[in-house]
C-alpha positions as CSV (number, residue, x, y, z in Angstrom):
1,X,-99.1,107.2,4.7
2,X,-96.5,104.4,4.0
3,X,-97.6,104.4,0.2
4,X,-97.0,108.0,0.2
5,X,-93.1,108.1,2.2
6,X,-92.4,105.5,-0.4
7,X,-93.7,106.9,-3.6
8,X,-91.7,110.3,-2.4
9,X,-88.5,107.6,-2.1
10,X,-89.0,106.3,-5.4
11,X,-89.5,109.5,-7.4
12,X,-86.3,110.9,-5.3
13,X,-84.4,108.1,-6.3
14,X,-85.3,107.7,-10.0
15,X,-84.7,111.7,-10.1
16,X,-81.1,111.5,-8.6
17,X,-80.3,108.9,-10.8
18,X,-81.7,110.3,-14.4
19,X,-79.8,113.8,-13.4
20,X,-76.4,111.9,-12.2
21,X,-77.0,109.4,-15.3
22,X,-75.7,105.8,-14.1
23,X,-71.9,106.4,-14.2
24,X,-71.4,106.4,-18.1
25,X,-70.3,110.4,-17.8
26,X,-66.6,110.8,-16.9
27,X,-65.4,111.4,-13.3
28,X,-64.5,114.8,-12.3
29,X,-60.6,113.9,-10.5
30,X,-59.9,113.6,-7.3
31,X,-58.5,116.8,-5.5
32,X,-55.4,114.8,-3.8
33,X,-55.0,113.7,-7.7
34,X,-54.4,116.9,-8.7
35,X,-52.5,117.9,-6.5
36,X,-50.3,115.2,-6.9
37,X,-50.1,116.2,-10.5
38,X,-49.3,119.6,-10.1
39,X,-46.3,118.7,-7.7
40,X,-44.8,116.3,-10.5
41,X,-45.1,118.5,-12.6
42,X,-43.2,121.5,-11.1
43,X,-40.4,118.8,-10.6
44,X,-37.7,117.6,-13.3
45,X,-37.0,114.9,-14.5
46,X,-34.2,112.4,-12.7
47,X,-35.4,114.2,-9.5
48,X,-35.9,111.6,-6.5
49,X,-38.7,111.4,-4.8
50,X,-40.5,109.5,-2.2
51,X,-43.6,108.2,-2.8
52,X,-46.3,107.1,0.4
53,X,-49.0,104.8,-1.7
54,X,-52.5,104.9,-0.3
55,X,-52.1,100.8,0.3
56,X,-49.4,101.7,2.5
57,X,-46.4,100.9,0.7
58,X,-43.1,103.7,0.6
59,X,-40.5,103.7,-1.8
60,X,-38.0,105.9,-3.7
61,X,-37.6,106.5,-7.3
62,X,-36.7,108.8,-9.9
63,X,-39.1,110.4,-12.4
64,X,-39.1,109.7,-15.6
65,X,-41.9,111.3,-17.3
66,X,-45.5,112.9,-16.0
67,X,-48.7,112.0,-18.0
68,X,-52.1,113.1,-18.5
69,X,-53.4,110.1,-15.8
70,X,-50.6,108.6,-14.9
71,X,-46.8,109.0,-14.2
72,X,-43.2,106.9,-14.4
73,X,-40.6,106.7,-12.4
74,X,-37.6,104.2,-12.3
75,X,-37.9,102.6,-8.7
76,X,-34.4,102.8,-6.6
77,X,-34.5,99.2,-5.3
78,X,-34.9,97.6,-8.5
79,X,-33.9,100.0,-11.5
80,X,-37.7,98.8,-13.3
81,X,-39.7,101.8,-15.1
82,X,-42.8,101.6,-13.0
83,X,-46.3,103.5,-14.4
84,X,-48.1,105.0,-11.2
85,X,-51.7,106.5,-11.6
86,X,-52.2,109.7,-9.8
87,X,-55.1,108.5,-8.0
88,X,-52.8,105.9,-6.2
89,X,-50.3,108.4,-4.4
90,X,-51.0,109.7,-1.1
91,X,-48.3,111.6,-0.7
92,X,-44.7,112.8,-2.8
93,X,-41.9,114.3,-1.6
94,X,-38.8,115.5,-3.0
95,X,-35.7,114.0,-1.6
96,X,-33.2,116.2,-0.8
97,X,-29.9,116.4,-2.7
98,X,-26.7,115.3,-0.5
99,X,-25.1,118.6,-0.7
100,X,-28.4,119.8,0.9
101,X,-28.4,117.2,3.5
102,X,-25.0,118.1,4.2
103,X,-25.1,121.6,4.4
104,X,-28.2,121.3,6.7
105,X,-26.0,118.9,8.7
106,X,-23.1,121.5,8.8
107,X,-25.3,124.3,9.9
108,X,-27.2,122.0,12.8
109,X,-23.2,121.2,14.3
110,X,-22.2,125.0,13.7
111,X,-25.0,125.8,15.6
112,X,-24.4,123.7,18.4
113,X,-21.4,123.9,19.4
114,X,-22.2,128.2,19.0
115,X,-25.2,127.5,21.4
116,X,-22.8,125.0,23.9
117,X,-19.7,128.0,24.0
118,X,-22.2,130.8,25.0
119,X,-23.4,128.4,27.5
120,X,-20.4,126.4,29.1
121,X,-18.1,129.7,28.8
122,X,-17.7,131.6,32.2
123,X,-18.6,135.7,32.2
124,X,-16.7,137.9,33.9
């Protein structure tokens, strides 16, 4: 009965690995990779971004140029054209611009001190 589990093993195993070949055949690419890619590429160049790298690390820089595997950007702290492969990203975010920050900062006062006058003011 043993010889028979393990004969069934073997066969299983030689079949999975003469169909999936031994890891000559190129990779299909990561989904996160791609859609990393795709968001780079809908962006311009100079834009800023944010980067979250899957080892943990977080930084800004602006991008340079998008590639086939891999991208550049010029890093903020440092001003040193960095390549980055997609595969390394874990998340990318586009910073916003300050005249975005600051009319989102305009609007959250305006709003406010609206919401605080309905509020504090007495009805009659």
């Amino acid at each position: 009965m043993i010889r028979i589990i393990l004969s069934a093993l073997i066969i299983s195993l030689m079949l999975s690995t003469a169909r999936h070949g031994l890891g000559d055949a190129p990779q299909s690419p990561d989904p996160q990779s791609e859609k990393i890619k795709r968001k780079l590429e809908k962006m311009k160049v100079s834009d800023t971004i944010i980067l979250m790298m899957k080892d943990g690390r977080r930084f800004e820089a602006a991008l340079v140029q998008t590639g086939a595997t891999d991208f550049q950007v010029v890093t903020a702290d440092s001003r040193q054209k960095v390549a980055i492969e997609y595969n390394q990203v874990k998340t990318i975010k586009k910073r916003l611009s300050p005249v975005a920050t600051l009319a989102i900062a305009s609007l959250v006062v305006v709003g406010t001190t609206l919401l605080l006058a309905v509020i504090l003011v007495p009805r009659s």
